[in-house]
RODREN-908404 format. One record per residue (C-alpha): residue in three letters; x negated, y negated, z. Coordinates in Angstrom, 3 decimals. Layout:
// residues N
@r=ALA; xx=X; yy=Y; zz=Z
...
// end
This chain:
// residues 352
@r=UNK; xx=4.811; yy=-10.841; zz=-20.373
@r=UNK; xx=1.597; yy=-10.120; zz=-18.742
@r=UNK; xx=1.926; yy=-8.305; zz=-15.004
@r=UNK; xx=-1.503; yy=-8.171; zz=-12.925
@r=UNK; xx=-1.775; yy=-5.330; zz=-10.721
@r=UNK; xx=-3.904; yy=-2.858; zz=-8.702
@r=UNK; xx=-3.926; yy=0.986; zz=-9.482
@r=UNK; xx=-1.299; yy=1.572; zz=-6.445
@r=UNK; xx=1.872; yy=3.668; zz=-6.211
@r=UNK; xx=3.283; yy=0.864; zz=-4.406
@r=UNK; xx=4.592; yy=-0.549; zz=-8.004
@r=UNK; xx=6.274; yy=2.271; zz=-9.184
@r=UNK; xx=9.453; yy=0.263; zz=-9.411
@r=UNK; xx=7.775; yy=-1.054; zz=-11.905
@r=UNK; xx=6.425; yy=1.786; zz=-13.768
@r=UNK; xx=9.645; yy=3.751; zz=-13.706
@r=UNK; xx=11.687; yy=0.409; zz=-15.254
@r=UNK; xx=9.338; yy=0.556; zz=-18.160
@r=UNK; xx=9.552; yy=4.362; zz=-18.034
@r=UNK; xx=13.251; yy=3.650; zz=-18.588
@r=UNK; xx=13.536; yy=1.278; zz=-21.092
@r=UNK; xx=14.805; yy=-1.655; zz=-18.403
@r=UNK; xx=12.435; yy=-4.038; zz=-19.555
@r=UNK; xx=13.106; yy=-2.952; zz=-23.503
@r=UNK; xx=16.164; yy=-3.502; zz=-23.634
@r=UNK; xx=15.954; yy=-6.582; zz=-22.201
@r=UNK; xx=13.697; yy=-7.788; zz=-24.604
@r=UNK; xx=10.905; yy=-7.784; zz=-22.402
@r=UNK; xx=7.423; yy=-6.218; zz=-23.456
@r=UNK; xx=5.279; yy=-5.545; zz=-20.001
@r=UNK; xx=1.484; yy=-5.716; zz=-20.974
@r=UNK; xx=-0.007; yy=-4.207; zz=-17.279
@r=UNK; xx=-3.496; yy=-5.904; zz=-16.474
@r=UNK; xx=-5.984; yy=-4.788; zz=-13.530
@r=UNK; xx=-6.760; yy=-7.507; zz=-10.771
@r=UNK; xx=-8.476; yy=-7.334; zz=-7.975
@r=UNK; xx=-5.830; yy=-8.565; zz=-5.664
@r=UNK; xx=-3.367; yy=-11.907; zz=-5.988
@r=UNK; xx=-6.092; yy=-14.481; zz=-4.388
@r=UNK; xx=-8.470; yy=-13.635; zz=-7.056
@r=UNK; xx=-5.849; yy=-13.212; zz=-9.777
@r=UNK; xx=-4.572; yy=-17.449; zz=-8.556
@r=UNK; xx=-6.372; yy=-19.152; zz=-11.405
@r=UNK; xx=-4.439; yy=-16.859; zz=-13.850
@r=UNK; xx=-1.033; yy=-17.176; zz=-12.490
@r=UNK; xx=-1.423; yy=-20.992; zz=-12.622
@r=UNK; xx=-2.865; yy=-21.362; zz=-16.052
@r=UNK; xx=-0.312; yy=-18.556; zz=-17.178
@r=UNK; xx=-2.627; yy=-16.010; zz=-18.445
@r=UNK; xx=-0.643; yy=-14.110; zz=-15.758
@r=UNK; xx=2.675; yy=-14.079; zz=-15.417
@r=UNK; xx=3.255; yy=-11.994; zz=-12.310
@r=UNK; xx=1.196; yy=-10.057; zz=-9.779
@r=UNK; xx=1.682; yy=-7.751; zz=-7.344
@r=UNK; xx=-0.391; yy=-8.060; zz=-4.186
@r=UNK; xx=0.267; yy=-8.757; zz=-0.271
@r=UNK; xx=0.249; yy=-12.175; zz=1.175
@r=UNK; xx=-2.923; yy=-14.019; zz=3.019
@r=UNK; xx=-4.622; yy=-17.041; zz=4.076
@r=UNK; xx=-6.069; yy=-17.804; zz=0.705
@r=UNK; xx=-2.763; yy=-17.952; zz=-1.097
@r=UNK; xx=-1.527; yy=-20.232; zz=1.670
@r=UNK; xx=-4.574; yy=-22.658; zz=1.178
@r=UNK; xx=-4.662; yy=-22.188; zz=-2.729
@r=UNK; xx=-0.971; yy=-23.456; zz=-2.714
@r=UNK; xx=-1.823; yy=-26.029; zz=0.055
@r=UNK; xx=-4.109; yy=-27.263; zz=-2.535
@r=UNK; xx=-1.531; yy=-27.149; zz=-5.021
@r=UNK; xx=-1.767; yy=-23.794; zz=-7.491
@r=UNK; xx=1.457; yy=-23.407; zz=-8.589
@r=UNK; xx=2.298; yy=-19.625; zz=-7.446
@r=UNK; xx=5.301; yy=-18.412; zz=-5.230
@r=UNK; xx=6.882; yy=-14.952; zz=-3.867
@r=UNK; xx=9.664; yy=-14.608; zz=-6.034
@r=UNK; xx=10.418; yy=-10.671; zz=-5.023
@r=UNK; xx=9.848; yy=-8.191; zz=-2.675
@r=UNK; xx=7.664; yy=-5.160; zz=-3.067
@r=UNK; xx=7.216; yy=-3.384; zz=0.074
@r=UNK; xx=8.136; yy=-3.876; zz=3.424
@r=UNK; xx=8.557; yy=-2.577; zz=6.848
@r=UNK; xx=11.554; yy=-1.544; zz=8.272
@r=UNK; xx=12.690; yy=-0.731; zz=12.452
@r=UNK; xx=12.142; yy=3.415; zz=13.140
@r=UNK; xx=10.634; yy=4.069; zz=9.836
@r=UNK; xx=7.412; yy=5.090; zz=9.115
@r=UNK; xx=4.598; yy=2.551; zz=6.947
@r=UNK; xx=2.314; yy=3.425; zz=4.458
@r=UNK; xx=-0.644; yy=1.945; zz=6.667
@r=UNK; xx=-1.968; yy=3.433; zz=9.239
@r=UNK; xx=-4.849; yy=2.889; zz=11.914
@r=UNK; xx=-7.188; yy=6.236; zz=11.215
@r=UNK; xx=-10.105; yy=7.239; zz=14.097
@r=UNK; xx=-13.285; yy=8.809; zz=13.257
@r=UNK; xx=-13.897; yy=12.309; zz=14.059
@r=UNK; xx=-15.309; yy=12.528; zz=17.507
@r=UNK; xx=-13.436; yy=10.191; zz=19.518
@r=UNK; xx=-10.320; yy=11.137; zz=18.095
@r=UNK; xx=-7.504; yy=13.392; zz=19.900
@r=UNK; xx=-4.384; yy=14.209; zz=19.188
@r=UNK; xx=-1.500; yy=12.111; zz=20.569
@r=UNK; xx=-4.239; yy=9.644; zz=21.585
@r=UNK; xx=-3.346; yy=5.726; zz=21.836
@r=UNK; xx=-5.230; yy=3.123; zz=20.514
@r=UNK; xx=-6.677; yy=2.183; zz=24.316
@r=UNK; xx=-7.509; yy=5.504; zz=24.503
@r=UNK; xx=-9.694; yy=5.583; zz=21.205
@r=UNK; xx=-11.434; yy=2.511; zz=22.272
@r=UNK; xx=-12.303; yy=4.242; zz=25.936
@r=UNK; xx=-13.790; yy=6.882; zz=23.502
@r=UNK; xx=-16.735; yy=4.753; zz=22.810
@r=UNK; xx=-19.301; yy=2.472; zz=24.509
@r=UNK; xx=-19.005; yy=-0.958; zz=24.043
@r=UNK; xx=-16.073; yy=-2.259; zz=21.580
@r=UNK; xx=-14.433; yy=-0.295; zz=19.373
@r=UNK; xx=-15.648; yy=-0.923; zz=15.818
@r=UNK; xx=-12.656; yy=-1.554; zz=13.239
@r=UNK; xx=-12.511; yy=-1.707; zz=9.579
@r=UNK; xx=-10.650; yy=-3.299; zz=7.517
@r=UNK; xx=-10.261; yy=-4.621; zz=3.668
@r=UNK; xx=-10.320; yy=-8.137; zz=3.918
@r=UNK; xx=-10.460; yy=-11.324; zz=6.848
@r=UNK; xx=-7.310; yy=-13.376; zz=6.460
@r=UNK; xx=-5.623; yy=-10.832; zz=4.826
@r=UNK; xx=-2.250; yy=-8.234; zz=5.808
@r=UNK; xx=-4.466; yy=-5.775; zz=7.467
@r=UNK; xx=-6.010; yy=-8.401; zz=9.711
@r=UNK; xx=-2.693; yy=-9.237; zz=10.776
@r=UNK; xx=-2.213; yy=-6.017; zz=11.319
@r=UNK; xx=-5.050; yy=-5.163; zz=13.578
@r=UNK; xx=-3.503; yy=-8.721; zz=15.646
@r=UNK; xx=-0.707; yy=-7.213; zz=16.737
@r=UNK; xx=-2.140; yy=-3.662; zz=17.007
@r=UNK; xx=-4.037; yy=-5.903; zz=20.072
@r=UNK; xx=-1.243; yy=-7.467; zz=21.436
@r=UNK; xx=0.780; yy=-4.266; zz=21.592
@r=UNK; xx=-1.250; yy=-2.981; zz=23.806
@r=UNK; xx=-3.240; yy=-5.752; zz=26.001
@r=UNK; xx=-6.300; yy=-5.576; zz=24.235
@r=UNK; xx=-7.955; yy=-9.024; zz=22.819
@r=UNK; xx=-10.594; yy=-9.483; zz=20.565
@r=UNK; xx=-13.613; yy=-9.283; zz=22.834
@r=UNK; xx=-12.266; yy=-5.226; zz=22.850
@r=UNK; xx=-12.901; yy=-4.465; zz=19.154
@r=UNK; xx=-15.829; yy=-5.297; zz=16.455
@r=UNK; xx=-14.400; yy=-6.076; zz=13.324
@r=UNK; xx=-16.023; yy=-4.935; zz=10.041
@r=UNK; xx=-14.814; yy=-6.134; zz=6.472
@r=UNK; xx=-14.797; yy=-2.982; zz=4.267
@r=UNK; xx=-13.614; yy=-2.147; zz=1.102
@r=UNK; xx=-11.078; yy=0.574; zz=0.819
@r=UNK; xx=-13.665; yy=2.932; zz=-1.658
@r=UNK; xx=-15.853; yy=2.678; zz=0.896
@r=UNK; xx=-14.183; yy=3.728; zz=4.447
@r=UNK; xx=-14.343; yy=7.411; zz=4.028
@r=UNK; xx=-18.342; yy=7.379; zz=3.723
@r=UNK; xx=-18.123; yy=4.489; zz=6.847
@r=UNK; xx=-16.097; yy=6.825; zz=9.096
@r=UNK; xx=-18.120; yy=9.886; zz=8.403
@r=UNK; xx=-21.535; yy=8.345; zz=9.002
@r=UNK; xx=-19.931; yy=6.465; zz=12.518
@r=UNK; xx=-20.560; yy=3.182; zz=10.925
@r=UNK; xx=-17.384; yy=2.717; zz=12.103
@r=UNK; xx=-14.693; yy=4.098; zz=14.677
@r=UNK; xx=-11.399; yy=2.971; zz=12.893
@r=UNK; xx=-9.822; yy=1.899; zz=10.123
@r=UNK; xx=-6.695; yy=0.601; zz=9.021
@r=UNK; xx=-5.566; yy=1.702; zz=5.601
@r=UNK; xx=-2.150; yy=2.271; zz=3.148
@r=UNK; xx=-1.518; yy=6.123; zz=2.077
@r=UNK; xx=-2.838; yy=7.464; zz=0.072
@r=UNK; xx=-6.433; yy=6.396; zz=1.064
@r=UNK; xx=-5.463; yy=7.488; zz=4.345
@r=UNK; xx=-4.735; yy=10.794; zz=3.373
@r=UNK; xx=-8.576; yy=10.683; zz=2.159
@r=UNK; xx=-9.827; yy=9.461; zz=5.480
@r=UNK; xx=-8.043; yy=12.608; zz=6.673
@r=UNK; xx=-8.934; yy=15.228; zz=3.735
@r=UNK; xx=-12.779; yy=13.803; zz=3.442
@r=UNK; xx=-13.854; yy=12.183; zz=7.119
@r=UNK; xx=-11.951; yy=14.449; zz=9.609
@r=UNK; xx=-10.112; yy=10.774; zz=10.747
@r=UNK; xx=-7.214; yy=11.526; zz=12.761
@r=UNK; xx=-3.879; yy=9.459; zz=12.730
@r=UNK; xx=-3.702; yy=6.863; zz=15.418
@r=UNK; xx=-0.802; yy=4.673; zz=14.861
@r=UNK; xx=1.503; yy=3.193; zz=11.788
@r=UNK; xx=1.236; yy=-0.450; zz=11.208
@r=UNK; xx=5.164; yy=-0.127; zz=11.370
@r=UNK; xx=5.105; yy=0.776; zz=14.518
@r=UNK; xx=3.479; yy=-2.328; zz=16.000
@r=UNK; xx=5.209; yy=-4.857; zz=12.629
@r=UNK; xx=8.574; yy=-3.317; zz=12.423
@r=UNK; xx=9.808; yy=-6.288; zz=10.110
@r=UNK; xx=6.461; yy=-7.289; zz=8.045
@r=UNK; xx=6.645; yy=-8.093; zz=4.482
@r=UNK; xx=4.262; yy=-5.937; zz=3.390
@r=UNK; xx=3.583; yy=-6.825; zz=-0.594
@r=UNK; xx=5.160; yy=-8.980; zz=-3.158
@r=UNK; xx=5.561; yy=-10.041; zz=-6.680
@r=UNK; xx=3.885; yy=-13.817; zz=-7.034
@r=UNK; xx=5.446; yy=-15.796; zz=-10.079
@r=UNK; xx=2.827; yy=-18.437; zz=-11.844
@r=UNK; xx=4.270; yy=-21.810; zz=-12.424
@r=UNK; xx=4.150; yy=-21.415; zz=-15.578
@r=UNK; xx=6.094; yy=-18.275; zz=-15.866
@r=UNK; xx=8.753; yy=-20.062; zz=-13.421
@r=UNK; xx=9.436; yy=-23.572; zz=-15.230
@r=UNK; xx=8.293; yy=-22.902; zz=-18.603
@r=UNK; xx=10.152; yy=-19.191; zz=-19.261
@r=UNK; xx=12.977; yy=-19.373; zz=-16.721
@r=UNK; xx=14.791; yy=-16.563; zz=-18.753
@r=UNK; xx=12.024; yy=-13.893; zz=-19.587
@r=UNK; xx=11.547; yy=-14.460; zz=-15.543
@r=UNK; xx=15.201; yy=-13.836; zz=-15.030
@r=UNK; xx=15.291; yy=-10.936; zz=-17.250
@r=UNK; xx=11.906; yy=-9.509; zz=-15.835
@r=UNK; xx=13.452; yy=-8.995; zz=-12.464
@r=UNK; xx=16.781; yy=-7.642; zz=-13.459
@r=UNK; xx=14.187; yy=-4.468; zz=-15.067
@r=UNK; xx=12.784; yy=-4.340; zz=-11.907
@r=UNK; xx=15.759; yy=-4.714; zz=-9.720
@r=UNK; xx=17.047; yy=-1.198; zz=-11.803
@r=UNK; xx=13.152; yy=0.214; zz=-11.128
@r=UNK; xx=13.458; yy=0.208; zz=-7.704
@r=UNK; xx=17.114; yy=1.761; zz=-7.211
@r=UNK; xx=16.259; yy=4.498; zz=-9.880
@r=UNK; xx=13.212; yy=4.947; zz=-7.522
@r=UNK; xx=15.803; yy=5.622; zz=-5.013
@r=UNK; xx=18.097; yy=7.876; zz=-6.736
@r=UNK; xx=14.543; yy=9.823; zz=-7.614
@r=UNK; xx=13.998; yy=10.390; zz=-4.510
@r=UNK; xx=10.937; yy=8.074; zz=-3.342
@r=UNK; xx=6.955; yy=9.659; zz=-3.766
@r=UNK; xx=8.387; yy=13.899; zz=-3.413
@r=UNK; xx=9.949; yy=13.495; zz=-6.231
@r=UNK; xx=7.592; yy=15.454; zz=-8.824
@r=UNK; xx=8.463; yy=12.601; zz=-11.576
@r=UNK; xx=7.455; yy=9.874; zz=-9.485
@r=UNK; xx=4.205; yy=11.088; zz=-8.689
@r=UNK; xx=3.520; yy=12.181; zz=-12.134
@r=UNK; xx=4.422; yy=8.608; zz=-13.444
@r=UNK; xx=1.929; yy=7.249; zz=-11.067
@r=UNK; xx=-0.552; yy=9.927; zz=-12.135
@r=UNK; xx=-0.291; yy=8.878; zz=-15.712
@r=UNK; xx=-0.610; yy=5.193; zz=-14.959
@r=UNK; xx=-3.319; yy=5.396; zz=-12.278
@r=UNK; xx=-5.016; yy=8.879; zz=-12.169
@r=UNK; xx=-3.888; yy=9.144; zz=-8.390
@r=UNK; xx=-3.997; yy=12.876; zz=-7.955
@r=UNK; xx=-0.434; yy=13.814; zz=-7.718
@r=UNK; xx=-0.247; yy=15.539; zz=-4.533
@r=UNK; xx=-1.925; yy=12.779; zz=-2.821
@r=UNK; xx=0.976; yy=10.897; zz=-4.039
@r=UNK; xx=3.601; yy=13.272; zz=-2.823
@r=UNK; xx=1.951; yy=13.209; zz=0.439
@r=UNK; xx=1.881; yy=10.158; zz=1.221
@r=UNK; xx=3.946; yy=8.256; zz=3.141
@r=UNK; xx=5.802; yy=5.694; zz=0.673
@r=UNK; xx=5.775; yy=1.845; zz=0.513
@r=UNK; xx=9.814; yy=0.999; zz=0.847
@r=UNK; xx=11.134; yy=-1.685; zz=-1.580
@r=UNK; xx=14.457; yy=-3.460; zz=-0.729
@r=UNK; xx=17.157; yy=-2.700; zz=-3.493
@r=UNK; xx=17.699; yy=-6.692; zz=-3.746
@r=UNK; xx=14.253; yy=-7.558; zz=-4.023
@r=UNK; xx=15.167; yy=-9.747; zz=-0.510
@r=UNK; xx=11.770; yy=-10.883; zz=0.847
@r=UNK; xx=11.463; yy=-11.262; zz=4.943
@r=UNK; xx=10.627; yy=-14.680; zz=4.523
@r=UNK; xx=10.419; yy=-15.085; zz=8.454
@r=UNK; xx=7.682; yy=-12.451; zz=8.304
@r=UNK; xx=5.865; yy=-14.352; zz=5.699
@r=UNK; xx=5.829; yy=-17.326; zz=7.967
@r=UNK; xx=4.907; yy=-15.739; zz=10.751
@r=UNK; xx=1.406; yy=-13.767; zz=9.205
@r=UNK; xx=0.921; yy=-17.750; zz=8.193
@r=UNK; xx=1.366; yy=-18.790; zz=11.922
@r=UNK; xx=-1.468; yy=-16.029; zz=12.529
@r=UNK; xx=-3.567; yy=-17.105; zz=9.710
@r=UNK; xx=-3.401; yy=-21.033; zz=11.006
@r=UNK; xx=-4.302; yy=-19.828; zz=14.366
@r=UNK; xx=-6.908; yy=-17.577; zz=13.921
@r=UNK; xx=-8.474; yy=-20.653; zz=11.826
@r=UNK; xx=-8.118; yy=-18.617; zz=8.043
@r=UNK; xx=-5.316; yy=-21.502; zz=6.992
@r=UNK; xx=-6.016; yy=-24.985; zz=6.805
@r=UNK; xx=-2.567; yy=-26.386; zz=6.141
@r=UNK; xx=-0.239; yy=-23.973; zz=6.587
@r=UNK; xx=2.474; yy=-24.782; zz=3.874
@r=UNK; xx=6.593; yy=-24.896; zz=3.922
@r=UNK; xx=8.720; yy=-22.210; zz=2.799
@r=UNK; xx=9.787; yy=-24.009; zz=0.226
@r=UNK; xx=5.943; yy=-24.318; zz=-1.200
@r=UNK; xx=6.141; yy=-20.578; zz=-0.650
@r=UNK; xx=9.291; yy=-19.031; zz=-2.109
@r=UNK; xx=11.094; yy=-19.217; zz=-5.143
@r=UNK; xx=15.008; yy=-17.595; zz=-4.779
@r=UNK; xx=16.930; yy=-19.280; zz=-7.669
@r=UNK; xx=15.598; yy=-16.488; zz=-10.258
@r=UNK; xx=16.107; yy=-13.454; zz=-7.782
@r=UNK; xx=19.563; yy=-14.551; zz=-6.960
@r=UNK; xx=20.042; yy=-14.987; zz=-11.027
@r=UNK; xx=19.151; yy=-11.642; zz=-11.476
@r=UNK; xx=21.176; yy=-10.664; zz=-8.626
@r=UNK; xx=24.333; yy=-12.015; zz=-10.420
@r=UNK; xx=23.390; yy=-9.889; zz=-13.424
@r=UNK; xx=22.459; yy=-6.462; zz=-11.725
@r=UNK; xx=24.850; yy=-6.893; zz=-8.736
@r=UNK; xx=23.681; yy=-7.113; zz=-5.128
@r=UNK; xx=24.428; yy=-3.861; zz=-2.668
@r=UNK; xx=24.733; yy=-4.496; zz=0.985
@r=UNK; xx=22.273; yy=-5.072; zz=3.175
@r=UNK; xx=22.851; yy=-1.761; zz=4.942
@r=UNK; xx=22.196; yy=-0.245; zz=1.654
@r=UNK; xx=19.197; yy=-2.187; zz=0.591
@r=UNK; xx=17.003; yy=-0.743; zz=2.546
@r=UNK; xx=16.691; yy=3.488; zz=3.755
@r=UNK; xx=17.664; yy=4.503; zz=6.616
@r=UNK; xx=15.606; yy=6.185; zz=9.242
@r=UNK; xx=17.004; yy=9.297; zz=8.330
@r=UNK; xx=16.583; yy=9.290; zz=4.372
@r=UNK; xx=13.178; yy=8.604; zz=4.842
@r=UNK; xx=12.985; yy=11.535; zz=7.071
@r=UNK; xx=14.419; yy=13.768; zz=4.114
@r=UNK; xx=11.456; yy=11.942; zz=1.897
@r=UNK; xx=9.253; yy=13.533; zz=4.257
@r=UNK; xx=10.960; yy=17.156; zz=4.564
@r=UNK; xx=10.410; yy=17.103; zz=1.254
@r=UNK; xx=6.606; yy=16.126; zz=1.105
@r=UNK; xx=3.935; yy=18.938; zz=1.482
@r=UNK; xx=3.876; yy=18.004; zz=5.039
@r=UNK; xx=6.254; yy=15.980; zz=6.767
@r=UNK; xx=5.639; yy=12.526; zz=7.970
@r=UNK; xx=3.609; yy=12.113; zz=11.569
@r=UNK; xx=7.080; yy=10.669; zz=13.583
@r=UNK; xx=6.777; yy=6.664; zz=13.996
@r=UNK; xx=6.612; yy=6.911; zz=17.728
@r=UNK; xx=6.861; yy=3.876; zz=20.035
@r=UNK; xx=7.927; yy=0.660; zz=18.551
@r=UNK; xx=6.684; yy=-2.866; zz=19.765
@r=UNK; xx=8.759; yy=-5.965; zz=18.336
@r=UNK; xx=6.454; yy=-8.474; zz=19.523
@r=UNK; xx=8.834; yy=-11.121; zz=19.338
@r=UNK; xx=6.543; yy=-14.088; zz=20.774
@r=UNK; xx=3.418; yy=-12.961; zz=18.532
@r=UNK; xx=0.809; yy=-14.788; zz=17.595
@r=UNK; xx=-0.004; yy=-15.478; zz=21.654
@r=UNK; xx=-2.959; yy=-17.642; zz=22.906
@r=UNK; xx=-4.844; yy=-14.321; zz=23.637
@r=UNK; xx=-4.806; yy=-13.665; zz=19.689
@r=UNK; xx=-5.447; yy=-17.297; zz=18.637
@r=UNK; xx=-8.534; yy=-17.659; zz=20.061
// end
């Protein structure tokens, strides 16, 4: 089977079920294939030239199933959870940042609004900077928003082209290392609950090779809980499997603060909807589609059956183990700080 991907740490599971033998010895032979993201990689999922891919969720996926490309989540790949750090972070430019300073407080740093970077419109990280906004009273009239790619932030932040940028570790760590950028906020702190990444099954893959799907997620199901016992990015075979994969400098990796899988592969679906909600009202979705369009569960719960299920207090780290991730880091984790549910977001103020 084919398995599209980015060079990120975030699929590790992945890495370390083929590192392993999970996928061997269920007959399964993973060929790994560079995209540039899961919108782009659509076509291929559809005709089945992809099987899987590994991406986060956005408007275009909502419109490209809207319009009837036959791709849906079928597994979890990193998500936020309450009191725990995220792997994204809002970084500010040398200059205007200060320690302990709050987002408000960055933006009072500069005249006029505070210019913002990040990776794509429509996508996660815009969703992000949304309730980064509402958290604190700020609307949009407050910020300028640039579309950046991630290679290119560091050079952005040094030359002032922009003030801040939202970014996953360990590209963060670079803003810090390279462009002086100090650490603002976590993305977790303002989502506590978002679904950060996923695996996206082609239609293909789904109706036409049920079992290899099956068997594909059972291998990655045993990934991510060996990625557990391993003892998350610290863990000097971790980051060297990454290394070898990706060429991410190894102590980057160990650095950085990890993306958390759940040990069921259990998606927050409600999440999902919700950054769709955003999307529709921020005009990036067309026709926002049913859950139903969106998820597949019958192959997940399959594999479930076959791997067993733990509970959900175990699925996911607690608070504290993902403290001991970062005593064991080069430098601990910046604490997580203040957390804002948002439980009525997206508001008018944000839809307009």
């Amino acid at each position: 089977m084919t398995f599209g991907t980015l060079p990120i740490a975030t699929v590790v599971p992945i890495l370390i079920a083929q590192e392993e033998g999970y996928f061997e010895e269920r007959n399964i032979e993973v060929e790994r294939e560079r995209i540039n993201g899961v919108p782009l990689a659509a076509p291929q999922l559809a005709s089945g030239d992809i099987d899987v891919a590994a991406g986060s969720f956005g408007a275009s996926i909502a419109n490209s199933i809207s319009q009837d490309v036959p791709i849906k989540i079928a597994a979890d790949m990193a998500q936020h959870y309450p009191n725990v750090p995220g792997a994204a972070r809002v970084w500010a430019r040398e200059g205007i940042y200060s320690e302990d300073a709050t987002f408000p407080e960055i933006a009072d740093a500069v005249d006029g609004p505070l210019t913002v970077a990040h990776n794509a419109e429509g996508g996660s990280l815009d969703y992000v900077l949304g309730r980064v906004l509402t958290a604190y009273d700020m609307s949009w009239e407050d910020v300028e928003v640039n579309e950046i790619q991630f290679s290119n932030m560091v050079s952005a932040l040094m030359s002032g082209d922009v003030d801040a940028c939202i970014a996953p570790d360990p590209l963060g760590l670079a803003l810090a290392n390279n462009a002086n950028a100090g650490h603002v906020l976590y993305a977790s702190a303002v989502a506590p609950r978002m679904q950060i990444a996923a695996y996206f099954f082609g239609g293909p893959f789904i109706e036409q090779r049920t079992d290899v799907a099956v068997r594909w997620l059972e291998g990655y199901l045993k990934g991510v809980r060996t990625y557990y016992e391993m003892g998350s990015y610290p863990d000097d075979e971790v980051a060297t499997i990454i290394n070898e994969a990706f060429d991410i400098n190894k102590q980057a990796i160990k650095s950085s603060v990890p993306a958390i899988p759940n040990k069921n592969g259990r998606v927050n679906q409600d999440d999902v909807m919700r950054q769709q909600e955003y999307h529709a009202c921020r005009g990036y979705v067309d026709n926002p589609v049913e859950r139903s369009e969106l998820f597949d569960t019958s192959l997940l719960s399959e594999a479930l059956d076959s791997v067993g299920r733990v509970s959900e207090a175990e699925a996911a780290p607690s608070p504290d183990q993902v403290r001991q991730w970062g005593e064991n880091a080069p430098r601990p984790y910046t604490p997580i700080g203040e957390i804002s549910e948002l439980p009525d977001f997206p508001g008018d103020t944000i839809c307009q």
